[in-house]
Phi, psi and omega in degrees: 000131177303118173280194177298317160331305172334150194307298194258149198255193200239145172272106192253100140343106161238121205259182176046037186263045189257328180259140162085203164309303193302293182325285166358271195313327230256303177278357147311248184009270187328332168264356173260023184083012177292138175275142195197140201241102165300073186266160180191185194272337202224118207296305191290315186254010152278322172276028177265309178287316163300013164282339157325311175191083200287341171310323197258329178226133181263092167340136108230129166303102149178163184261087180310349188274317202309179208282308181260027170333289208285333182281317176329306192296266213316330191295322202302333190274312168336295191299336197258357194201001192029016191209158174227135172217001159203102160286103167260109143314073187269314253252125202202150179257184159184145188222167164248129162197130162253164218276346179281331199260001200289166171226161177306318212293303180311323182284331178303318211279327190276321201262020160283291053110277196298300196274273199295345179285323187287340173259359137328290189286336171313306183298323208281336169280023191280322178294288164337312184276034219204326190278258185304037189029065177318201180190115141217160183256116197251139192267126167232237189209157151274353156282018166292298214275319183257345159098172180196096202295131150116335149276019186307310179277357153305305163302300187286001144284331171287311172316343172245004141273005157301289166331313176312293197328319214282289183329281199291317189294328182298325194292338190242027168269337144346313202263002181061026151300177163215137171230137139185178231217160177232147183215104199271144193256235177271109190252142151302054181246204193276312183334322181292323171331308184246040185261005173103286201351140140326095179341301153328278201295328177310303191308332172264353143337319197244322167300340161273352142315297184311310205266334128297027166242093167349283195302328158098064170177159186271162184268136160262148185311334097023308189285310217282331173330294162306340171260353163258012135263024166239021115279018208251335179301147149315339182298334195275354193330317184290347195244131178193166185046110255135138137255029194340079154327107191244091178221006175083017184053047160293323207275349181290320192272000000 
């Protein structure tokens, strides 16, 4: 991967980059000079975030689960930069559903979302990264790892993008790809918005959050950011199939 420095600056995919780890992330990347293609769903808080550094970042509007979602992005990160050289699966749903309440329609919608979109959108960029000895990071949870009653198909798609990740590094280091993931434990983002809770349950969520976390504090999108652009440096050359916990050392207690 090219660095920032570098002639050609290097182009970064971020999916879910209107809010959040994905904003976050979309404006690293944009400050150490990478050109980033912000994708999302929604118009409005993708140009908030390019807005940040419209020099460096490009909005696109899509919908990665629909059928041409993923060749959209990429042609498109193609068309405007001719090279993709690190993809982040960032892009993530979350629902309260227990296992008496899930439906087909809601579980096709988390593991479109969680799953089947990063391996989609991974194959169709493959050819690319494969051109630039690529990088990708896939954002998954530590409650992939530690489970999460009432949030069970939520876990269990980031776990088995754990699993990819694990997979695809062997598989594609032939190829001088590199893959691994970051898994963020209790983060301040938008996402807790939309998990159903009460207020009630939320606050007491984020008070057990609180009270399993060593550092005794929620992680911010800023923290989860910064570790996947440093597996994402050159620096990083040596490191693939990784799971890097950014939790505030929850996964220890």
């Amino acid at each position: 991967m090219n660095t920032p420095t570098s002639t050609t600056s290097p182009v970064i995919v971020v999916t879910g980059a209107g809010t959040g780890i994905g904003r976050a992330t979309a404006r690293a990347f944009a400050a150490q000079g990478a050109h980033v293609v912000a994708v999302g769903r929604r118009a409005a808080p993708l140009a908030e975030t390019a807005a940040h550094d419209a020099a460096h970042i490009t909005p696109l509007t899509a919908d990665i689960t629909a059928e041409d979602g993923p060749a959209t992005v990429i042609d498109t990160a193609l068309e405007l930069h001719g090279r993709i050289d690190v993809l982040v699966n960032n892009a993530g749903i979350v629902t309260t559903e227990s296992l008496g309440t899930y439906t087909p329609a809601s579980t096709h919608s988390l593991l479109a979302t969680n799953l089947l979109a990063p391996v989609l959108l991974t194959q169709t960029a493959l050819p690319a990264l494969t051109q630039s000895k690529g990088v990708i990071v896939n954002v998954t949870t530590t409650v992939g790892q530690r489970g999460w009653p009432g949030n069970s198909l939520y876990a269990a798609g980031k776990a088995a993008l754990e699993v990819l990740t694990r997979s695809w590094a062997v598989e594609l280091a032939p190829h001088g790809i590199r893959v691994a993931a970051v898994a963020p434990g209790a983060i301040d983002t938008p996402i807790a918005e939309h998990t159903g809770h009460t207020p009630e349950r939320q606050a007491a969520l984020r008070a057990w959050q609180l009270a399993h976390t060593p550092l005794r504090r929620i992680g911010r999108p800023e923290e989860v950011a910064w570790a996947i652009t440093q597996l994402a440096a050159p620096q990083a050359s040596f490191i693939t199939g990784v799971v890097l916990p950014v939790d505030g050392g929850a996964l220890v207690t």
